[in-house]
N, C-alpha and C positions, 0 to 999 in steps of 0.2 A: 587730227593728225596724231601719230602714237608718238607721245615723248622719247625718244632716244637717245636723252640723255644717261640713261640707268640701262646696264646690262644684267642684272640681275635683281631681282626683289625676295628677301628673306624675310621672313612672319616667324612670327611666336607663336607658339602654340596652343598653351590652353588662354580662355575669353579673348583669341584673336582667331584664331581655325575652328577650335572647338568650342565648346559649353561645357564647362562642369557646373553640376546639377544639386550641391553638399543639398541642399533642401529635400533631396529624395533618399537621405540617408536617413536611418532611423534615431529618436533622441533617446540620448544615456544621460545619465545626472552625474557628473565629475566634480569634485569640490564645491557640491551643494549646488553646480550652475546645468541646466539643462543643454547638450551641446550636441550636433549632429556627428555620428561618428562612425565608423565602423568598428567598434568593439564588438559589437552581437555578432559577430563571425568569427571573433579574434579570439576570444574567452574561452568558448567551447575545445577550440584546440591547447588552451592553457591549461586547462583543467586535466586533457585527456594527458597531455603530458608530463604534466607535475606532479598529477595526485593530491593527497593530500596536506602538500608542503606548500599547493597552491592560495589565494587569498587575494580574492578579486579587487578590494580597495589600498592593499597594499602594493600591490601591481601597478594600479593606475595611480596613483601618486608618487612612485616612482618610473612609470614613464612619463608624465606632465612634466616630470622636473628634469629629466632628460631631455624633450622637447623644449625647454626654457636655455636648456645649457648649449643643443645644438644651433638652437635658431638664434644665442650672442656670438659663437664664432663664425657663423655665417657672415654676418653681418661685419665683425670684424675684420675678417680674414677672407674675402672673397670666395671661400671653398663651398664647394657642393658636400654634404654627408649624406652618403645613401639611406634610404629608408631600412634596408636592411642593417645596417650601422644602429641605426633607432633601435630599434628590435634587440641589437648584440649589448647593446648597453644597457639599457633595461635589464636583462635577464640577468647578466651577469652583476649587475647592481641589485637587483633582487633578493639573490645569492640561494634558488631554491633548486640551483640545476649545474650538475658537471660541467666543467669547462668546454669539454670536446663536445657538450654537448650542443653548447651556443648560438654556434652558429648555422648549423642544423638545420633547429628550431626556429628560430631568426629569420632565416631562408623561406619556411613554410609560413611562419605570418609575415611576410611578406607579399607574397603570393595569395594570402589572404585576401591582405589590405587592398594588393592592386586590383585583386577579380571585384571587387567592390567600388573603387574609386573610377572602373573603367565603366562598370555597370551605371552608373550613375553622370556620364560624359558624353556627349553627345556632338556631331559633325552638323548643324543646322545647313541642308539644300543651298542656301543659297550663300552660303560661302562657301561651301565645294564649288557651286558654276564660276565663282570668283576664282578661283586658284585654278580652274580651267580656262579660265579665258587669259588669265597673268600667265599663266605657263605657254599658252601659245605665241608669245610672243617676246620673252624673254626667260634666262635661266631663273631655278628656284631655290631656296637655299630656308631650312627650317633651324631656328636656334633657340632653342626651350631653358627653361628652368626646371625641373622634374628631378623629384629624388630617387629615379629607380629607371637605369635603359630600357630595362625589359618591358616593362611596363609603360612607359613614354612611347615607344615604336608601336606596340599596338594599340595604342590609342589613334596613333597618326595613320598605321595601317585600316582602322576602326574609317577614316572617313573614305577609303575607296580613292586616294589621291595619292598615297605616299609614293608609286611608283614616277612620278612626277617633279621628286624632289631630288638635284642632283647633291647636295649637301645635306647631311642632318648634324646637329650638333645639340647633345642632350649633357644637361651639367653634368648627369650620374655616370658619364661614360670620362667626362673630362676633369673632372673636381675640381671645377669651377663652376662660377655662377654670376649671371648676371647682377651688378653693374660692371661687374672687374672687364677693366679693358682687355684681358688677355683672352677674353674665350668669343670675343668680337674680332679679336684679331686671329683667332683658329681658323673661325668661318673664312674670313677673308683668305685665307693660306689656301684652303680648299677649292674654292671660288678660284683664286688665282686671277681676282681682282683687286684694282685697287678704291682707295673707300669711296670715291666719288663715281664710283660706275654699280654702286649698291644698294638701294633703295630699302629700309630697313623699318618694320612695318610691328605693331606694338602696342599695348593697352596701359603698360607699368610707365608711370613719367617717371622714375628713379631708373629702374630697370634697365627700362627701351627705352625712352627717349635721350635721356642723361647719359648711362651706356655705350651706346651708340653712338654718341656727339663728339665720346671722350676719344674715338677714333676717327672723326672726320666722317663717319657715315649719316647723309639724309635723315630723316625719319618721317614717317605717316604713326601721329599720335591715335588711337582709337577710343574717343572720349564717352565715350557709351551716354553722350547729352553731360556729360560735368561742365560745370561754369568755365574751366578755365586750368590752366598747368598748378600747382603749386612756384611757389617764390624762386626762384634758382633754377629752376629748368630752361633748359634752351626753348627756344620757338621752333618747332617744326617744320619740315617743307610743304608738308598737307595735314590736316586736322579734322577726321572723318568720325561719324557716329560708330558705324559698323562696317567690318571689310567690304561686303559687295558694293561700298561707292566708292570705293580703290578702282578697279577697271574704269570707269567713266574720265575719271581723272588722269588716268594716263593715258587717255583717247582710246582705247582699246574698242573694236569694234564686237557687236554680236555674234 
């Protein structure tokens, strides 16, 4: 029998829709550590634009350290900073490029980064039939962390599903970010449900499960096989390896 309890089931997006794949990124050596990254796309535009004011290790040591400084007010401060934000601070802290020119530039690696970060993410068969068979039977609602909309939407367009989703909610469009209750509570605005008619579906237990609880909403933990929650996390309503054993569970038929 299909649970009718929930009118709507919202999913995260990336390691819960999708797969990102960082191991099919090429390795760079950043403060002596070997790391997957897209700079081998990113450089060659650095270079073409800076010229000779450019200087590849003074670059990347002051964007790591921006990267350090965006990912504490994250953290603190609920907000989403866009990847292009990344990029405007960098350069501008670099100090090898006009101001008007920043953002620009900023803009183009950005667009970099994403055609790389998309290339390398994938929609695995069988959690697309999963969101096909959950959409048959109740409304859909997607609620990402992602530092860049543009780039988030075709990734979710990338799986052949996104026509599917009556809600999408990407941090880089709201600046916010999950756990902050307030971008769990957008969704819901959207939805034009309340928490308990929302089934709210997730891989992060700080994120999404935690997240999520802070407003009354359900959750389907996606343990990828881990022992167990962390300390302080609530219990879930369901507790599944990978989405496609989501439909079973809500009776959903073939």
């Amino acid at each position: 029998m299909i649970n009718s309890e929930f009118r709507a089931v919202v999913v995260d997006l990336f390691d819960t829709l999708v797969r990102w794949e960082p191991e099919r990124l090429p390795l760079v050596e950043i403060d002596g550590r070997a790391v997957r990254s897209t700079m081998p796309w990113i450089l060659p535009k650095l270079r073409e634009s800076l010229g000779e004011a450019f200087d590849c290790d003074s670059f990347i040591r002051t964007y790591m350290s921006v990267m350090e400084e965006i990912a504490t007010e994250r953290d603190s401060k609920g907000i989403e900073i866009t990847c292009q934000e990344r990029f405007a601070r960098t350069l501008a802290r670099f100090g090898a490029i006009a101001s008007n020119e920043i953002e620009p530039l900023a803009e183009q690696l950005t667009r970099i980064h994403m055609a790389q970060v998309r290339a390398v993410t994938i929609a695995p068969a069988n959690r697309v039939e999963a969101i096909r068979r959950i959409a048959a039977h109740y409304r859909l609602g997607l609620l990402s962390n992602f530092d860049d909309a543009q780039g988030g939407r075709e990734v979710l367009a990338d799986t052949g599903v996104a026509d599917l989703f009556e809600a999408v909610v990407i941090s880089a469009e709201v600046r916010l970010r999950k756990p902050d209750p307030r971008i769990f509570r957008r969704m819901l605005e959207m939805l034009d449900l309340a928490p308990n008619e929302v089934l709210y579906v997730g891989d992060t237990p700080v994120d999404d499960v935690w997240g999520a609880y802070q407003v009354g909403i359900p959750t389907v933990w996606i343990s990828k096989g881990a022992p167990g929650l962390p300390e302080g996390i609530p219990q879930p309503r369901f507790i599944i390896r990978e989405l496609p054993e989501l439909p079973p569970l809500l009776g959903l038929p073939y």
